[in-house]
TORDO-919017 format. One record per residue: residue in three letters; z negated, y, x negated of N, C-alpha, C in turn; residue number from 1. Coordinates in Angstrom, 1 decimal, decimal comma. Example, Ala and Ser with C-alpha at 12.3 -4.5 7.8 and 13.67 -1.06 7.14 Angstrom:
2
<r "ALA"; <-7,8; -5,7; -13,2>; <-7,8; -4,5; -12,3>; <-7,8; -3,3; -13,2>; 1>,
<r "SER"; <-7,1; -2,2; -12,8>; <-7,1; -1,1; -13,7>; <-7,9; 0,0; -12,9>; 2>,
This chain:
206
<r "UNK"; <-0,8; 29,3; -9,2>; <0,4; 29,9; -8,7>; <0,1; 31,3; -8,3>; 1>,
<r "UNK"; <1,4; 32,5; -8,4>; <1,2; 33,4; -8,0>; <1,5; 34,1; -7,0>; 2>,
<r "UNK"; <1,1; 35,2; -6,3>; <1,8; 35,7; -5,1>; <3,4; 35,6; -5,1>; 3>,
<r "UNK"; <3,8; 35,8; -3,6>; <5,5; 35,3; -3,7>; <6,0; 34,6; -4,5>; 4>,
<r "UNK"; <5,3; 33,2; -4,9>; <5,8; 31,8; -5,1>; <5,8; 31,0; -4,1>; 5>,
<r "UNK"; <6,9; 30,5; -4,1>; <6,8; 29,2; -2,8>; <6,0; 27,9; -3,3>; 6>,
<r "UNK"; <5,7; 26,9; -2,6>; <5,3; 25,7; -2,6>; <5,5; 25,1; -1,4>; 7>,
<r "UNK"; <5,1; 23,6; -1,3>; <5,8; 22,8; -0,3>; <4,2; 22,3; 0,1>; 8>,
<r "UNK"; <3,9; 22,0; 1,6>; <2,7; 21,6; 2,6>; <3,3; 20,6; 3,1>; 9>,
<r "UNK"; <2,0; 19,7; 3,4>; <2,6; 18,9; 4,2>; <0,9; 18,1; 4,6>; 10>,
<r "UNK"; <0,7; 17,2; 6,0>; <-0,3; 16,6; 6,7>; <0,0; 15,5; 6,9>; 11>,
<r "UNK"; <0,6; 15,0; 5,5>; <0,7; 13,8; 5,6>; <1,1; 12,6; 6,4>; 12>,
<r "UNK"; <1,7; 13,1; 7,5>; <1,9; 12,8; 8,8>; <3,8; 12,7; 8,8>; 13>,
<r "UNK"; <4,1; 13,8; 8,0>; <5,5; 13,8; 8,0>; <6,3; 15,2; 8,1>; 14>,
<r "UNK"; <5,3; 16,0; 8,4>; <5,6; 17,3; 8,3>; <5,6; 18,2; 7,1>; 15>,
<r "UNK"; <6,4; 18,9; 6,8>; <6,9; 19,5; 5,7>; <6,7; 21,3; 6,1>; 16>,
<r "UNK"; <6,7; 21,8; 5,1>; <6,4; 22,7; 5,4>; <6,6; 24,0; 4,0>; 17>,
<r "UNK"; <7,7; 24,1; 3,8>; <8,0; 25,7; 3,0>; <7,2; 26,9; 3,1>; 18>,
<r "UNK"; <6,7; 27,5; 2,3>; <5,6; 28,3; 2,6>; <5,4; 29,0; 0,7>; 19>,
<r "UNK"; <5,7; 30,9; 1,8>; <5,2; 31,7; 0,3>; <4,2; 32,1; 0,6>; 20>,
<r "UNK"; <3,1; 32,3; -0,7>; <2,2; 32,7; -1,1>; <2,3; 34,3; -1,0>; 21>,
<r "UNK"; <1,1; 34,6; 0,2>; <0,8; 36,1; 0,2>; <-0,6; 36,5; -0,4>; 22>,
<r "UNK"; <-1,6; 35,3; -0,5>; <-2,7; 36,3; -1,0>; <-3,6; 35,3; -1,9>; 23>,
<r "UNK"; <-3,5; 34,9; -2,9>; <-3,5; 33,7; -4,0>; <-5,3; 33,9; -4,1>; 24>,
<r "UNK"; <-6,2; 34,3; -3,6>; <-7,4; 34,4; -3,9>; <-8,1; 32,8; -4,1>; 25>,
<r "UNK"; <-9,4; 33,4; -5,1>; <-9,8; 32,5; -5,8>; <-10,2; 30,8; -4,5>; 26>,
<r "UNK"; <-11,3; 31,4; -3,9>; <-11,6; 30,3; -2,6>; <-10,7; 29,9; -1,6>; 27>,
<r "UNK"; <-9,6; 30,7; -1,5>; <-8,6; 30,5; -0,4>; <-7,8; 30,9; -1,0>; 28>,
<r "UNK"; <-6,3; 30,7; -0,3>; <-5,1; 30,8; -0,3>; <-4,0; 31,0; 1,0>; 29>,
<r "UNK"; <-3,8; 31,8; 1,2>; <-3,0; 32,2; 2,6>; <-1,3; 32,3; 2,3>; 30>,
<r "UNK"; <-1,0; 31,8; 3,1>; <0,8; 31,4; 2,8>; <1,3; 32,1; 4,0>; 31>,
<r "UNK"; <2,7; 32,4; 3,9>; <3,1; 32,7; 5,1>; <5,0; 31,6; 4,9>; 32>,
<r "UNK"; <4,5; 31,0; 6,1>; <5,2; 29,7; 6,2>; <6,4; 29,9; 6,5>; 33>,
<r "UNK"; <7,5; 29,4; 5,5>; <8,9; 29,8; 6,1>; <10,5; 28,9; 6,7>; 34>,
<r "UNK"; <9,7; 27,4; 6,5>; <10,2; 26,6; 7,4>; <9,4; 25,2; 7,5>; 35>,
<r "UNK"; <9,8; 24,4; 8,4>; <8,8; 23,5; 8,8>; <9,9; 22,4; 9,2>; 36>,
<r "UNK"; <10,0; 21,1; 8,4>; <10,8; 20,1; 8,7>; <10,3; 18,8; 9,3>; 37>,
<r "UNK"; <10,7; 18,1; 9,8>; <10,0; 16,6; 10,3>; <10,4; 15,8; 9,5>; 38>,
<r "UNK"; <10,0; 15,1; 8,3>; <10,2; 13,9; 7,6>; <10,7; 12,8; 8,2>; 39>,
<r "UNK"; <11,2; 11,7; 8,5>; <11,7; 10,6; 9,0>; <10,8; 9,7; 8,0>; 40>,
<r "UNK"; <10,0; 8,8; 8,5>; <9,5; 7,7; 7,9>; <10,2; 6,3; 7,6>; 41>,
<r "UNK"; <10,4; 6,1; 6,3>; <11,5; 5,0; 6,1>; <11,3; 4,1; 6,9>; 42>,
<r "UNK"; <12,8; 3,4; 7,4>; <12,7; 2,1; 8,2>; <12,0; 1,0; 8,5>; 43>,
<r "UNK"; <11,8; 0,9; 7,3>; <11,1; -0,9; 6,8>; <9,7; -0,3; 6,1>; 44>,
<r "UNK"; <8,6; -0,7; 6,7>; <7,8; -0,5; 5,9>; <6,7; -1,8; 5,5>; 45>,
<r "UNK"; <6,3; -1,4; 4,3>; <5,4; -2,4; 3,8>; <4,2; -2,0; 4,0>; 46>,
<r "UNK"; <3,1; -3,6; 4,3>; <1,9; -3,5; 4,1>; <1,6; -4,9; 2,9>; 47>,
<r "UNK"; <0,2; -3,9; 2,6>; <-0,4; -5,0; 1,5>; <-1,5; -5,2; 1,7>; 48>,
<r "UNK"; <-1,9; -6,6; 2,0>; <-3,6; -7,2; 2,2>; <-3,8; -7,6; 0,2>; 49>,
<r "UNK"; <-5,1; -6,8; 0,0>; <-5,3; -7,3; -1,3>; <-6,8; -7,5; -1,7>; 50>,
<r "UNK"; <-7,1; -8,2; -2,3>; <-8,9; -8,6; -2,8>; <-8,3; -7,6; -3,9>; 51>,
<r "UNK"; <-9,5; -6,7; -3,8>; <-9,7; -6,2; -4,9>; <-10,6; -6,1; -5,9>; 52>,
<r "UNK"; <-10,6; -5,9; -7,2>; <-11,5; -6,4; -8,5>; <-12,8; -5,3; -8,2>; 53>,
<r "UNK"; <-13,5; -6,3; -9,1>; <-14,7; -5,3; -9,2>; <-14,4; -4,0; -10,1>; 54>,
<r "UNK"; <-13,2; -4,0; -11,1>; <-13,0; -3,1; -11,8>; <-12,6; -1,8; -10,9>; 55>,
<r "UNK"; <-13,1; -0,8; -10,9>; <-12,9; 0,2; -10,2>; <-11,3; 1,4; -10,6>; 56>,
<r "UNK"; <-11,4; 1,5; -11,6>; <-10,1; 1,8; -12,8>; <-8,8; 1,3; -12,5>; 57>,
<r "UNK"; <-9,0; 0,2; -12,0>; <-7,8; -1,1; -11,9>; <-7,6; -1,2; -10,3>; 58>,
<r "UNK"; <-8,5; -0,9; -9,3>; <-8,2; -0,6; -8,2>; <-7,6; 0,7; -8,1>; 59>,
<r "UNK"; <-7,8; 1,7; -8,4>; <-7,4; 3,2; -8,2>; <-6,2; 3,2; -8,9>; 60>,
<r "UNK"; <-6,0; 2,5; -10,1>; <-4,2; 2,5; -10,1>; <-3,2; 1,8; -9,5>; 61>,
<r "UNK"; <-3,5; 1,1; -8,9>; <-3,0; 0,2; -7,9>; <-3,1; 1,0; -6,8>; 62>,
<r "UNK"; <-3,8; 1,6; -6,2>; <-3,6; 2,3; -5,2>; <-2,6; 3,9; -5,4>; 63>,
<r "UNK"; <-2,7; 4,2; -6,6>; <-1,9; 5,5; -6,9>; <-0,6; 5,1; -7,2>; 64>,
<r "UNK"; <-0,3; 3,5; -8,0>; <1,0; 3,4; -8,2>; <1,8; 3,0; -6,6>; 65>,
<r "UNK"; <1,3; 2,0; -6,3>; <1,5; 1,5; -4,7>; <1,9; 2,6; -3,7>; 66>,
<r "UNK"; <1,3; 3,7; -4,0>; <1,5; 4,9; -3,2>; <2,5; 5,8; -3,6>; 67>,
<r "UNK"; <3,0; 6,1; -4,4>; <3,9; 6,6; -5,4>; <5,2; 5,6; -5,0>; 68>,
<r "UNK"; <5,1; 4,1; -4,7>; <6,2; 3,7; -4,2>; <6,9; 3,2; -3,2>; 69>,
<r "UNK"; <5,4; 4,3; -2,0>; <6,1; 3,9; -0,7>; <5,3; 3,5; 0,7>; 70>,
<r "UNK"; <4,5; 2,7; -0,4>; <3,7; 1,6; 0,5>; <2,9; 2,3; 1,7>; 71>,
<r "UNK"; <3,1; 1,5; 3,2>; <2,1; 2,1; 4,4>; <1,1; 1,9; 4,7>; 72>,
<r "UNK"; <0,9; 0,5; 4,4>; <-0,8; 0,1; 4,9>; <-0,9; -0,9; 3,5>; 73>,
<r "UNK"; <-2,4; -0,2; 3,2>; <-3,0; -1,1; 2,2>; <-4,3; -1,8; 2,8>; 74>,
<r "UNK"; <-4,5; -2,7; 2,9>; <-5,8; -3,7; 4,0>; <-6,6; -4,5; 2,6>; 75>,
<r "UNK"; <-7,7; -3,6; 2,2>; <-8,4; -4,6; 1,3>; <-9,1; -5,7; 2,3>; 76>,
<r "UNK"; <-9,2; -7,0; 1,7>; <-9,3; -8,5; 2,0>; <-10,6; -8,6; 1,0>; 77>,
<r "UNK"; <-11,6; -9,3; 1,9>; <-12,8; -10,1; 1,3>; <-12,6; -11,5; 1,4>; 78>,
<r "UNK"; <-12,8; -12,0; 0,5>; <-11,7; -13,6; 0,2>; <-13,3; -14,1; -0,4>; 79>,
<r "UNK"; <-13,6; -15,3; -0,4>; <-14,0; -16,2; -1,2>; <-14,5; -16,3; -2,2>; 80>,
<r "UNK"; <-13,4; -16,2; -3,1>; <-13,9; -16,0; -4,2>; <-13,4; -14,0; -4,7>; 81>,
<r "UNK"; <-13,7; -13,1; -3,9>; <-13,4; -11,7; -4,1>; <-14,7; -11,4; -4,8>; 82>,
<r "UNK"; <-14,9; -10,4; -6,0>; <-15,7; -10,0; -6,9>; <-16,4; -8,9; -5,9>; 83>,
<r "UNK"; <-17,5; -8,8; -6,6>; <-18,2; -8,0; -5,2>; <-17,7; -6,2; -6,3>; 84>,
<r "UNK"; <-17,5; -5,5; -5,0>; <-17,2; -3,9; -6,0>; <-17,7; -2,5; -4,8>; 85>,
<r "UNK"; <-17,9; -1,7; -5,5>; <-18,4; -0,4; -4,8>; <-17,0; -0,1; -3,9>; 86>,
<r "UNK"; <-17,1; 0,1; -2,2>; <-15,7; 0,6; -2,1>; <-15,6; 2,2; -1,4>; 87>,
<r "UNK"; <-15,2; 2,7; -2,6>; <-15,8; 4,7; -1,9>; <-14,2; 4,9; -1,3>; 88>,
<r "UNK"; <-14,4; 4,7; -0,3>; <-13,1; 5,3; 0,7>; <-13,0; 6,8; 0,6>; 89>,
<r "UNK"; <-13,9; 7,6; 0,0>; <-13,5; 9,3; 0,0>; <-12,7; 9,5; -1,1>; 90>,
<r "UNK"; <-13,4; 8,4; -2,2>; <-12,5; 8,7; -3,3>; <-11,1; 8,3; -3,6>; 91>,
<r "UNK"; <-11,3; 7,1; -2,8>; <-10,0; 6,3; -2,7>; <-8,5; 7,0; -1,7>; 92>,
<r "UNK"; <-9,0; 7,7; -1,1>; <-8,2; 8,7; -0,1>; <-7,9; 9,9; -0,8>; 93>,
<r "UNK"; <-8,7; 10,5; -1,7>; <-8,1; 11,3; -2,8>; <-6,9; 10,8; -3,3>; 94>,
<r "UNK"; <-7,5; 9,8; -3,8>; <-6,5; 9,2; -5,3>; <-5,0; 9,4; -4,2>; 95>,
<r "UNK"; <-5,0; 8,5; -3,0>; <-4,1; 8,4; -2,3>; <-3,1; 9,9; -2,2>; 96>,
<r "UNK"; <-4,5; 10,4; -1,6>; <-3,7; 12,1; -1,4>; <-2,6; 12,9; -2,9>; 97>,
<r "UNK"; <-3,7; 12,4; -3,4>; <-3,1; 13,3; -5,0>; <-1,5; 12,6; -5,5>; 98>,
<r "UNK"; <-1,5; 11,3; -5,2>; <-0,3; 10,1; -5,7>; <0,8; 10,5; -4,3>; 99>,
<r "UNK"; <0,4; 10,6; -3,5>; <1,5; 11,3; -2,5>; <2,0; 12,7; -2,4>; 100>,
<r "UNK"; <1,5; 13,7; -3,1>; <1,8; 14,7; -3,5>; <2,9; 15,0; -4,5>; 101>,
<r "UNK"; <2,2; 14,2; -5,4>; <2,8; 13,9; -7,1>; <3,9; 13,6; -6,9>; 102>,
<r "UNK"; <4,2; 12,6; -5,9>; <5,3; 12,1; -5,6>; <6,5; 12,7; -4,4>; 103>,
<r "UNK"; <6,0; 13,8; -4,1>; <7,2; 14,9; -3,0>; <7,0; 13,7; -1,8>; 104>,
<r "UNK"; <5,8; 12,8; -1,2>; <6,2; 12,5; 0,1>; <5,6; 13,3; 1,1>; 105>,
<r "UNK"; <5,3; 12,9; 2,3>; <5,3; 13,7; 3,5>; <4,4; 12,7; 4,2>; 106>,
<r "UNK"; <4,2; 11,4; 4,0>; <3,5; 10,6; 4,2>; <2,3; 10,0; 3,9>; 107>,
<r "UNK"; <1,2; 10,0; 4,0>; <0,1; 9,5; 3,7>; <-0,6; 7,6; 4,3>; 108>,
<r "UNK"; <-0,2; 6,8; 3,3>; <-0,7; 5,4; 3,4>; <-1,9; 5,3; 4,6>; 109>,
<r "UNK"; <-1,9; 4,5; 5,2>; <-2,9; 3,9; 5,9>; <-4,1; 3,0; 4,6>; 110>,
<r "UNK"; <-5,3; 3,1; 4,2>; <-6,2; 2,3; 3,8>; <-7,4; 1,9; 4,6>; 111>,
<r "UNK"; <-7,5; 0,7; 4,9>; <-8,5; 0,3; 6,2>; <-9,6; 0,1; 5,1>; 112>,
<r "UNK"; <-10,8; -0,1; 6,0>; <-11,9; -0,6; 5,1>; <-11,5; -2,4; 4,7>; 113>,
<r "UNK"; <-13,1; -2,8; 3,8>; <-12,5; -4,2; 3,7>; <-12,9; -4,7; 4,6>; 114>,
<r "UNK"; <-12,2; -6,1; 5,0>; <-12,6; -6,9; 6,3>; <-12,0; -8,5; 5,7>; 115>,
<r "UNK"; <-13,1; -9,2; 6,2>; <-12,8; -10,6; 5,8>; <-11,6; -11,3; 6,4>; 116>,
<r "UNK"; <-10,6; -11,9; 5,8>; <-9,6; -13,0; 5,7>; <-9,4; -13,3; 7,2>; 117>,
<r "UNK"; <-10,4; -13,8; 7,7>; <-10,3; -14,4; 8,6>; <-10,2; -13,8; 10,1>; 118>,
<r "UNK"; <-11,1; -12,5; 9,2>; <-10,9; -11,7; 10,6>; <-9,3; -11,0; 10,8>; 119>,
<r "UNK"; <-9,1; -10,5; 9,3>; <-7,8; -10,1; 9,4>; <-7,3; -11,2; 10,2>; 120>,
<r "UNK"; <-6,9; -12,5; 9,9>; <-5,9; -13,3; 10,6>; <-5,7; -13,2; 12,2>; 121>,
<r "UNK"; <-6,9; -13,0; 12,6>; <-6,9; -13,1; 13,9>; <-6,3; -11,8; 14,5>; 122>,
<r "UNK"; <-6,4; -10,6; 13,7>; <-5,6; -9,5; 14,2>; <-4,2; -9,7; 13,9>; 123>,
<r "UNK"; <-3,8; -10,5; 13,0>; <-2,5; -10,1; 12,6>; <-1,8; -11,4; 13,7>; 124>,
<r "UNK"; <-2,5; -12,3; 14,0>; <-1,9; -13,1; 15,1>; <-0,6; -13,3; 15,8>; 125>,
<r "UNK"; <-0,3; -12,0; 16,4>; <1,0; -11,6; 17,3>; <2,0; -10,2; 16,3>; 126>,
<r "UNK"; <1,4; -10,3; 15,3>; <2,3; -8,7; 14,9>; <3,4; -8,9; 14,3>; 127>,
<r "UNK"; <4,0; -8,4; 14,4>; <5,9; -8,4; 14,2>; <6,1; -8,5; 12,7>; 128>,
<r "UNK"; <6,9; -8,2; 12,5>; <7,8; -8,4; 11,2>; <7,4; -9,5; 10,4>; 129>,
<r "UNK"; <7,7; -9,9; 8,9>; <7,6; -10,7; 8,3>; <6,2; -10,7; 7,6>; 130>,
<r "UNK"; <5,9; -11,9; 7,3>; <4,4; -11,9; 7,1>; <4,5; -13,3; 5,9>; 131>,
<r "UNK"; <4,0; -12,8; 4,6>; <4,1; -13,4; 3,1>; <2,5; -13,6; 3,2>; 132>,
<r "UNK"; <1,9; -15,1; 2,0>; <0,7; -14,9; 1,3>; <1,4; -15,5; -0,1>; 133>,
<r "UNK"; <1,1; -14,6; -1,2>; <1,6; -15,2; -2,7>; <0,5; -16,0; -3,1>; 134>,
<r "UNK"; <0,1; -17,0; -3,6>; <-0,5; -17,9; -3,8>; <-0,1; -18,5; -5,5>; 135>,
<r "UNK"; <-1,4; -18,8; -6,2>; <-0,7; -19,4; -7,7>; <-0,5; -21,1; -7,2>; 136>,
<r "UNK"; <-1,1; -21,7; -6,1>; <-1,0; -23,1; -6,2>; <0,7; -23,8; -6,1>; 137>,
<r "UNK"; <0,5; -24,8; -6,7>; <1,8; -25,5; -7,6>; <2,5; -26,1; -6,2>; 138>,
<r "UNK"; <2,7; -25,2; -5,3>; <3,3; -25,8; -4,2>; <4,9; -25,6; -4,4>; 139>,
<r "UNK"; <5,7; -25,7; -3,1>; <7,4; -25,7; -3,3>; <7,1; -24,0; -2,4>; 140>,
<r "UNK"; <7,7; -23,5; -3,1>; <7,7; -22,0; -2,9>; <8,7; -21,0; -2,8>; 141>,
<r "UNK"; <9,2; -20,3; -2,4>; <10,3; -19,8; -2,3>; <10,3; -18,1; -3,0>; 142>,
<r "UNK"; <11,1; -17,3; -3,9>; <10,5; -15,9; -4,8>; <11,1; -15,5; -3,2>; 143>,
<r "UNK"; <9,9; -14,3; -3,4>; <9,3; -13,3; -2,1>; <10,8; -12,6; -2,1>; 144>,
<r "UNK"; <11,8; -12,1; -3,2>; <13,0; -11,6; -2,9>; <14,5; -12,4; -1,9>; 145>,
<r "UNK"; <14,1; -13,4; -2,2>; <14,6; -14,4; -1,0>; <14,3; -14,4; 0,2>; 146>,
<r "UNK"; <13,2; -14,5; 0,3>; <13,0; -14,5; 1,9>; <12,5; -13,1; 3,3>; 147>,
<r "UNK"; <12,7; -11,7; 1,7>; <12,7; -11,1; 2,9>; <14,3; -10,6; 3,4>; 148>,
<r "UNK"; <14,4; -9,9; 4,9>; <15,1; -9,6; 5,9>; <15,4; -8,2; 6,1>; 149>,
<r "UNK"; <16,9; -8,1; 6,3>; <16,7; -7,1; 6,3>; <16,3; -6,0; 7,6>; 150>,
<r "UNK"; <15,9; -4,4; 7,8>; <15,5; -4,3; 9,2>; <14,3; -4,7; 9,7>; 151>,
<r "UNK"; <13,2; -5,5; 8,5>; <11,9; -6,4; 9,4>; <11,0; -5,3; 8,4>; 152>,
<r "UNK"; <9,5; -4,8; 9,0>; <8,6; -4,7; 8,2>; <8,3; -5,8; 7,6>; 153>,
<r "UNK"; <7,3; -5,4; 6,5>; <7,0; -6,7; 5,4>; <5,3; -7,0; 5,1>; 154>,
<r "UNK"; <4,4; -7,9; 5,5>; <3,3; -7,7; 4,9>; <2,6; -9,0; 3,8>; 155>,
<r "UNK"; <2,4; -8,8; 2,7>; <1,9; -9,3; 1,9>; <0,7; -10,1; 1,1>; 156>,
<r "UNK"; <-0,1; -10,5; 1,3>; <-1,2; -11,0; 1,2>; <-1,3; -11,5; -0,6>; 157>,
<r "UNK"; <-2,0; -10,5; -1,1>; <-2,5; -11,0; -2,6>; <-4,2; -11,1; -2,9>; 158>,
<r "UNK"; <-4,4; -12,3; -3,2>; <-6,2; -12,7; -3,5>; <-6,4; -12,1; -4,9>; 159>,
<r "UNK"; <-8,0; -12,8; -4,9>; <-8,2; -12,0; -5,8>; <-7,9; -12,6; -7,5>; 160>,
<r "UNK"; <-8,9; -12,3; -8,8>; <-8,3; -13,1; -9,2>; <-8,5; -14,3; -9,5>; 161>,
<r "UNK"; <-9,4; -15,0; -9,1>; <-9,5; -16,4; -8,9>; <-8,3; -17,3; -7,7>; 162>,
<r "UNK"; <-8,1; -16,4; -7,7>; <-6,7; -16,8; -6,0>; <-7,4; -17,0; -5,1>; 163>,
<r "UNK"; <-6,3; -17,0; -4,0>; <-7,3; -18,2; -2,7>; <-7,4; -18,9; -2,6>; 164>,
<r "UNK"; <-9,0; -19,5; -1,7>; <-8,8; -21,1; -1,9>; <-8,0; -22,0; -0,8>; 165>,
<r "UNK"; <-8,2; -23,2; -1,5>; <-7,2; -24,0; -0,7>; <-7,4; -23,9; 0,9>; 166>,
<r "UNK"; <-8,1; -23,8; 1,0>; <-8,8; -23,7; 2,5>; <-8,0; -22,2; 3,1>; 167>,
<r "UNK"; <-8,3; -21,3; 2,4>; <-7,9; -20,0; 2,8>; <-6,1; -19,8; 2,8>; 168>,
<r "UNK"; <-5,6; -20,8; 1,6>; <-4,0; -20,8; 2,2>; <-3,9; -21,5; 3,2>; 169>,
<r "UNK"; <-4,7; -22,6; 3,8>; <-4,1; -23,4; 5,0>; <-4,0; -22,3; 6,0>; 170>,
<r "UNK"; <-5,5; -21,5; 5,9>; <-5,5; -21,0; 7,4>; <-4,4; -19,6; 7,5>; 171>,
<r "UNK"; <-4,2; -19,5; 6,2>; <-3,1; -18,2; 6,2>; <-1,7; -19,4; 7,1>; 172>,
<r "UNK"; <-1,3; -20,4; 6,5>; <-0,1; -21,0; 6,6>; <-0,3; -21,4; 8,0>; 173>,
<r "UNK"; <-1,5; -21,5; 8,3>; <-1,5; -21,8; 9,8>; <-1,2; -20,8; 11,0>; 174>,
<r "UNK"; <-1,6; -19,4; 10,6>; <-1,4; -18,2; 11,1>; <-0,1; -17,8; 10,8>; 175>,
<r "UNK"; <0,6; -18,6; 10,2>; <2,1; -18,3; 10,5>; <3,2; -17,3; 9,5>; 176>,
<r "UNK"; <2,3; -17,5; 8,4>; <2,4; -16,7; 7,2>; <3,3; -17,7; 6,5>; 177>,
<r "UNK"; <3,9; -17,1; 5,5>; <4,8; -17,4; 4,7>; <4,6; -17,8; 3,4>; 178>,
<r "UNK"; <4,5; -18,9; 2,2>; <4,5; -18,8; 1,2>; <5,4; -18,6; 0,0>; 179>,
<r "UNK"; <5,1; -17,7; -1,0>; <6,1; -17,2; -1,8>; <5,3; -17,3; -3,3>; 180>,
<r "UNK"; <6,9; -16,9; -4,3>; <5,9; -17,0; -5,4>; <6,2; -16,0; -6,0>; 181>,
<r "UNK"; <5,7; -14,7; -6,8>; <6,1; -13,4; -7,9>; <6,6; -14,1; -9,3>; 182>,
<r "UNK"; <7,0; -15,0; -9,1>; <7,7; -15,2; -10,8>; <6,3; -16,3; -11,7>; 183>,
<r "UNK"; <6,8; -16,8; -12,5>; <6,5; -18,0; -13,6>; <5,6; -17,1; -14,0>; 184>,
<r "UNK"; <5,0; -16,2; -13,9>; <4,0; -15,5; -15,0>; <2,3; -15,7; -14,2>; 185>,
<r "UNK"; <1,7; -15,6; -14,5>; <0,1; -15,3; -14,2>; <-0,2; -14,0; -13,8>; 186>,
<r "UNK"; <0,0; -13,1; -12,6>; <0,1; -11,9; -12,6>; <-1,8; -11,3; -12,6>; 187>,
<r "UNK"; <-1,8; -9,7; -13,3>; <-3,6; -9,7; -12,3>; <-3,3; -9,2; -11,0>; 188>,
<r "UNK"; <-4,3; -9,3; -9,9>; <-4,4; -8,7; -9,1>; <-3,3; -7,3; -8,9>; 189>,
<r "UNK"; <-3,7; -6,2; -8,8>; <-3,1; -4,8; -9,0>; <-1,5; -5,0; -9,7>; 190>,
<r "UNK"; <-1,6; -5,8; -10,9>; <0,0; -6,5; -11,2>; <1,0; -7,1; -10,0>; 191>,
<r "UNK"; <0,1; -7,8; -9,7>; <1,2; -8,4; -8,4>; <1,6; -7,5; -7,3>; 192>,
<r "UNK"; <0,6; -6,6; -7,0>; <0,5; -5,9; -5,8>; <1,7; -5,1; -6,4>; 193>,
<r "UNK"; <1,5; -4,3; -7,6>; <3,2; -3,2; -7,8>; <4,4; -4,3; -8,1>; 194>,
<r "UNK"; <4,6; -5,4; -8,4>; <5,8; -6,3; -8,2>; <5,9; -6,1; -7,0>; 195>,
<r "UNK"; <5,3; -6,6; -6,0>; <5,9; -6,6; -4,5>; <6,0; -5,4; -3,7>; 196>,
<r "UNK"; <5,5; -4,1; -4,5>; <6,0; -2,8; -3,9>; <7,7; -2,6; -4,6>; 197>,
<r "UNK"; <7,8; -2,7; -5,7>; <9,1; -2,7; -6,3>; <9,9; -3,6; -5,7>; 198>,
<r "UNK"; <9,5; -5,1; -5,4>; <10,6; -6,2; -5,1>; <10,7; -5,6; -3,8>; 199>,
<r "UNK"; <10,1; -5,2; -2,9>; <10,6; -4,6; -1,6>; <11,7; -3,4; -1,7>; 200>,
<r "UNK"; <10,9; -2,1; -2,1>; <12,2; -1,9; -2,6>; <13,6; -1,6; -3,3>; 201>,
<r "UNK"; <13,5; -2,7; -3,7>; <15,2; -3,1; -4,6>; <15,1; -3,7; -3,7>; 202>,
<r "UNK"; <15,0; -4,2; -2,5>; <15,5; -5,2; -1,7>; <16,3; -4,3; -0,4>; 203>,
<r "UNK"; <15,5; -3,5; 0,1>; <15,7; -2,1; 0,5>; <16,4; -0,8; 0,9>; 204>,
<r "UNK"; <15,5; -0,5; -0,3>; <16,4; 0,9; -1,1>; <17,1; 1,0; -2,2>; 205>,
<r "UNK"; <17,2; 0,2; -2,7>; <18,1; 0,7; -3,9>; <19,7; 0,5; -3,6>; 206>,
């Protein structure tokens, strides 16, 4: 870009920020700012607990599409049967950064490190809003577009791809979690996770 061109700033936080370019140099760039808005963070927001693959490719589009559609907290889950994978949180906060840009928000996702199942459970204990785990086992299940509310945050739990084990849906179902199903298909990992960013919202926003 060149001198006296505008562009749009933002800290991810919610703040916006209009700003022309006064001195376009190579190492730096100095703007002089000419309005500054507060973004409003959508009402309802989603989180997603996910085992992620060992495939590193397949994690980072999942995290750029997911981000592109909204999503607030993404909580990688160490599950059981989870493939072991390198997890570079600098790079992963890029990708983040770059997919929120791309996409004109003002927002920047929460990504926690990974933390085992169990532990999650015990933090999510008392937390508000609605609380899903999608599961492939052949139980009586209800599609996730049914049972959410409107007005509630949403949080989602997808394993990895061996699913979770039996053991690990009890203790989800015991923690007060909800079972649902994404549709008659076999999804992968990163598959499921952008169904339930889209089925949120069309549920939502559209």
């Amino acid at each position: 870009m060149k001198k006296s061109e505008t562009l749009i700033l933002t800290d991810g936080k919610g703040t916006k920020i209009s700003a022309e370019i006064t001195a376009p140099e190579r190492k730096r760039c100095v703007v002089r700012v000419l309005e500054i808005e507060k973004e409003k963070q959508q009402a309802n927001k989603l989180s997603v607990g996910i085992a992620f693959t060992k495939n590193k490719s397949r994690n980072e589009w999942f995290l750029e599409k997911a981000t592109e559609l909204g999503v607030a907290f993404i909580y990688p889950l160490l599950t059981e049967r989870s493939e072991k994978e390198r997890f570079n949180l600098s790079r992963y906060h890029q990708i983040l950064v770059a997919a929120m840009l791309q996409s004109q928000q003002c927002f920047l996702p929460f990504l926690g490190e990974p933390r085992k199942l169990n532990s999650f459970l015990k933090e999510r204990k008392n937390a508000a809003g609605q609380q899903f785990i999608a599961h492939c086992l052949k139980d009586d299940k209800a599609p996730l577009l049914s049972q959410l509310q409107k007005g509630n945050d949403c949080l989602v739990l997808i394993g990895p791809e061996g699913d979770f084990s039996p053991g690990e849906i009890e203790d989800c179902l015991t923690s007060g979690f909800i079972p649902v199903t994404l549709g008659s298909r076999r999804l992968r990992t990163e598959t499921a996770g952008l169904y339930v960013c889209t089925v949120f919202n069309a549920f939502h926003y559209a």
